[in-house]
N, C-alpha and C positions, 0 to 999 in steps of 0.2 A: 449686924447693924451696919448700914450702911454710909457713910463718911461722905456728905455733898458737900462742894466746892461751892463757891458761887460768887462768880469772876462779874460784879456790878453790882450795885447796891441802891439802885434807884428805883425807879418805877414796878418795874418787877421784881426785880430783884429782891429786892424787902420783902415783897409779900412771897414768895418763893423762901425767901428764908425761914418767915415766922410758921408757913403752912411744912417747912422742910419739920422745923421744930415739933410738930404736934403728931409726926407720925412714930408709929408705932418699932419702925424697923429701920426709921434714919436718924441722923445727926447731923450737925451743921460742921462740918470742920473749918470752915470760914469763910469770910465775905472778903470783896475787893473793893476798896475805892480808889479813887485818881487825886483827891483831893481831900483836906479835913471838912468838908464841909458841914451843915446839919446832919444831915443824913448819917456820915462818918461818927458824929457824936452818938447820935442813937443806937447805930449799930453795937458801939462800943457800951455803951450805957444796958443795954441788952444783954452784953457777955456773950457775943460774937466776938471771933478774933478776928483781926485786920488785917489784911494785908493789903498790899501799895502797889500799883501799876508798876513802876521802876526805884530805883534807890534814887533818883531826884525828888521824888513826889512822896519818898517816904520819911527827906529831910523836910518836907513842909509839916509833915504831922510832925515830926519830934519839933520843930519850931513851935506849932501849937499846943504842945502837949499830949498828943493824942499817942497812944502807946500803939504799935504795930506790930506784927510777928514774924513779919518777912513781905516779899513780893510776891506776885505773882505765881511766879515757877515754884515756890515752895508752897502755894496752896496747891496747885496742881499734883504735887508728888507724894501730898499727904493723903488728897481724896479719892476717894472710888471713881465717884465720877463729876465731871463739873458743868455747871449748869451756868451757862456763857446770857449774860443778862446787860452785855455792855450795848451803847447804844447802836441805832441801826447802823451796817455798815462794818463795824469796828467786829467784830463776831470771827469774822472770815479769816482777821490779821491776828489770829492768837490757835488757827486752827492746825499750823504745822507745832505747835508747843505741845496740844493736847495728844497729838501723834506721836510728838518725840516722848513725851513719858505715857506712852499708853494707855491713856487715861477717857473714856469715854468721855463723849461730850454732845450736851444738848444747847442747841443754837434756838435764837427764836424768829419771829415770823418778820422779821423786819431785814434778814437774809436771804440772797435769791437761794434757790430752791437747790441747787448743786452745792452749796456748803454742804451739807451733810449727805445719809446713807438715805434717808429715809424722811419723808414730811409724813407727822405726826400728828392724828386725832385719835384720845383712847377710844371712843363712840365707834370708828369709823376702818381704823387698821391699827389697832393695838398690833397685830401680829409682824408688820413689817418693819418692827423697832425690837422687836425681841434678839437680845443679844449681838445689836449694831454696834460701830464702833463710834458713830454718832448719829443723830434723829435733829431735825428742826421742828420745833412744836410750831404751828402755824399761827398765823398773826388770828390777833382777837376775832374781826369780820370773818377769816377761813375758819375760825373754831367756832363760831357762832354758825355759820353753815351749813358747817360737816355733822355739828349735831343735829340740826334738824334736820336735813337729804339722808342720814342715813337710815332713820324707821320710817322715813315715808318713804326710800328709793326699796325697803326692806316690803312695805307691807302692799304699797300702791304701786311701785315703778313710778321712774320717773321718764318722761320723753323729753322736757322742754323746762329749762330754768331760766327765769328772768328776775333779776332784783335789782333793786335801784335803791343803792346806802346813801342816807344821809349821815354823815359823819361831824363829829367834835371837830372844832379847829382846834383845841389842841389839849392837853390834860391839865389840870389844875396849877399843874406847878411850870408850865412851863409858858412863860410870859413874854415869851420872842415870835410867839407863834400865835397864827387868827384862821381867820378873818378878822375884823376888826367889826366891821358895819357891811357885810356883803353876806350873800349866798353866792358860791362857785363851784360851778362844774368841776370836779376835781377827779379824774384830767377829764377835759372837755372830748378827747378820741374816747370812741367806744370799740370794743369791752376797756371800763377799766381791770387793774392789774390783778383785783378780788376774784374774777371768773378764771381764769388761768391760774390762781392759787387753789382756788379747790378742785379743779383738775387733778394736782400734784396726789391728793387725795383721792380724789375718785375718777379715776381717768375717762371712765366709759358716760359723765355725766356732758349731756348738752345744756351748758349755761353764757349768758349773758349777764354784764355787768356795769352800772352807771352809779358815778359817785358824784355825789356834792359836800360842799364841806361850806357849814354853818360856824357861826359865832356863840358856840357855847361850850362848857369844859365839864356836861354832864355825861354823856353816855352817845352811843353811835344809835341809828334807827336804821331798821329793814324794811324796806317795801315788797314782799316777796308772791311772785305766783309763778306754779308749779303747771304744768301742763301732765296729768297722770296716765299712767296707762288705764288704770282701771278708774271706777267712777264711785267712788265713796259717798257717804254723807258728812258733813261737816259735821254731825256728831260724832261720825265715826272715825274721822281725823283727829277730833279732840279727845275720843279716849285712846286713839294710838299714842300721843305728843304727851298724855299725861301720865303714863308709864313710864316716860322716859325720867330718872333724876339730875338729869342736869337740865331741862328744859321746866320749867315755870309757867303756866297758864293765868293769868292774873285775871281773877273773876269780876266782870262786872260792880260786882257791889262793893268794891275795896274802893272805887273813886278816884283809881290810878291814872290822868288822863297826859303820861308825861314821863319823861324822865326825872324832872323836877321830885314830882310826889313818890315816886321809885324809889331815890337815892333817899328819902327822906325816911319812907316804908321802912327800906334795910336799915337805917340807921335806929331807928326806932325799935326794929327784932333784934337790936345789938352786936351788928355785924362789925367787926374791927373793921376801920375805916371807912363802912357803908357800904363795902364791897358787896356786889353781888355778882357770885360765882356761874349763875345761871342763867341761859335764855331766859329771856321775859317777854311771855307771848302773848298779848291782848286778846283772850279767849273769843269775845265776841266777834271779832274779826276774822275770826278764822272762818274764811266761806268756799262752797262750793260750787260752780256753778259750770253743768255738761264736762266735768272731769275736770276742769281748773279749781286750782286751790290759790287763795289770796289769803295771805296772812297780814300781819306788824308783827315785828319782835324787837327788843332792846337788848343790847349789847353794853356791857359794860367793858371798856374798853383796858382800865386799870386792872381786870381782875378774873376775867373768863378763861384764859390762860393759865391760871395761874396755879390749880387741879391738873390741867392737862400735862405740865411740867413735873406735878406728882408722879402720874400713872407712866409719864415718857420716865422718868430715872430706872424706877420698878422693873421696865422694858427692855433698857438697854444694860441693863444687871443681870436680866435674867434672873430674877426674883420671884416674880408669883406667876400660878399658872396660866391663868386666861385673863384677857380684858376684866372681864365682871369682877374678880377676884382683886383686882385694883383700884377698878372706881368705886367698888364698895366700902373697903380699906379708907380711902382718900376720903369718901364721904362722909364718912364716919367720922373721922378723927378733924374734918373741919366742918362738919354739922349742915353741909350741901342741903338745901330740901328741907332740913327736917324746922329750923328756926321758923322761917318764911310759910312752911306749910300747918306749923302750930298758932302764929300769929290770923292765920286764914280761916283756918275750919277745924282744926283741933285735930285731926286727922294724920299719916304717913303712909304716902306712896307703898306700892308693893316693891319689895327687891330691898327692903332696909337694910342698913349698911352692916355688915358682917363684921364680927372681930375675930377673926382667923390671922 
């Protein structure tokens, strides 16, 4: 049984814990907060133990009552490994700690690419995290990528990537952040920072990248077309993409025309918090035309990740043998595919998730 740490307790980090919770071969040995805030209470409320940034921040929980079990460094020295969930930036300044007690550690995509050993997609290089001493799982947009370049760079070749995200101005809970009333180029210099993150991943791929950033705190959009080596039919794309389980083809006749009715969808198949763990690929959309492929997909921005930090702990453990044997495990024990694909057509994908 594996012992995860998990140094933040916000946006990810929550859901990293709850999904740490339901596997099979982990446990949570505890969460971090900076502050008592909500979040803090829930955690607690949960039967997570706490621990505090510093002993000044752990006299504001005993001020509020909120009971703790130490700092930081002593979650570090109790867990296997820790899953570094503090906001962007802050990741980097706790990485000579996870060194001094030897303690692996997974960063997330909101660190440049040298914090760790290894930038992380189970899809895409499970194998280049196997027994590191730390992995950065990649930001939501590179893990939304990485899974779909890898069975089409697998089945078609890829020669030429071009996508242009439209993104959330900012996540639900975070109310300092917009747009307000604008669409913006975000950054207005091309490639944005998304095309040289899935590099980190797939180095040999030729992609370009253009981001805008919209006024809304549902989910990110892809505008994606593939330039292929070979020249497929758009049918024959969509049964590559529909093998895949973390990739989502949303049929026509569901009346999905949005992220709006998405997050609504999930919440309706009873997803904890509406998350959806999965590309979500506008079936229809998918065309071919003289070896170009044009897709849409939706990206959930709270939650795509958040499997992937599954299959990366498993990795940097040295825990199970191959990829497949991980995202099957993960899928399984958080129901990836199967909710979303019984609410659809009664049906489940091939590759169902293993309990081994």
């Amino acid at each position: 049984m594996l012992h995860v740490g998990i140094n933040g307790f916000g946006t990810i980090g929550k859901r990293v814990a709850d999904a740490v919770r339901l596997q099979p071969d982990m446990t949570v040995a505890g969460v971090t907060k900076r502050s008592p805030n909500f979040e803090a209470v829930v955690a607690h409320d949960r039967g997570y133990d706490l621990y505090t940034a510093d002993e000044d921040s752990r006299a504001q929980f005993e001020a509020a009552d909120v009971p703790t079990q130490g700092v930081v460094s002593d979650l570090v020295e109790a867990s296997d490994v820790v899953v570094d969930a503090t906001p962007s930036g802050v990741g980097e300044t706790y990485a000579d700690l996870y060194s001094e007690y030897e303690t692996p550690a997974l960063f997330q995509g909101g660190e440049d690419a040298d914090v760790a050993e290894a930038s992380f997609n189970a899809r895409a290089n499970y194998e280049r995290a196997v027994d590191a001493e730390s992995a950065r799982v990649v930001s939501c947009n590179t893990t939304g990528l990485s899974r779909l370049f890898a069975p089409i760079r697998e089945q078609f070749g890829i020669e030429k990537a071009r996508v242009t995200l439209v993104r959330r101005g900012g996540d639900p809970s975070d109310t300092g952040r917009g747009p307000i009333n604008d669409t913006l180029p975000d950054p207005v210099e091309i490639p944005s920072h998304h095309g040289p993150d899935v590099e980190t991943v797939f180095p040999d791929i030729d992609i370009d990248t253009m981001g805008m950033k919209v006024p809304t705190t549902q989910m990110h959009t892809h505008s994606v077309n593939v330039t292929l080596d070979a020249d497929p039919t758009a049918a024959e794309v969509r049964d590559a993409l529909s093998q895949e389980s973390r990739l989502f083809l949303l049929p026509e006749h569901l009346d999905i025309d949005g992220a709006g009715k998405l997050k609504e969808y999930t919440r309706d198949a009873g997803r904890p918090r509406g998350d959806v763990w999965e590309n979500c690929i506008w079936a229809e959309s998918v065309t071919v035309e003289d070896g170009d492929l044009y897709l849409f997909q939706a990206i959930h921005q709270e939650a795509d990740v958040v499997p992937e930090n599954i299959d990366a702990i498993r990795a940097v453990c040295g825990r199970t043998t191959s990829a497949e044997t991980s995202i099957q495990r993960t899928n399984g024990a958080l129901g990836i595919g199967q909710d979303l694909l019984d609410h659809d057509t009664g049906t489940r994908r091939t590759g169902s998730p293993a309990d081994d």
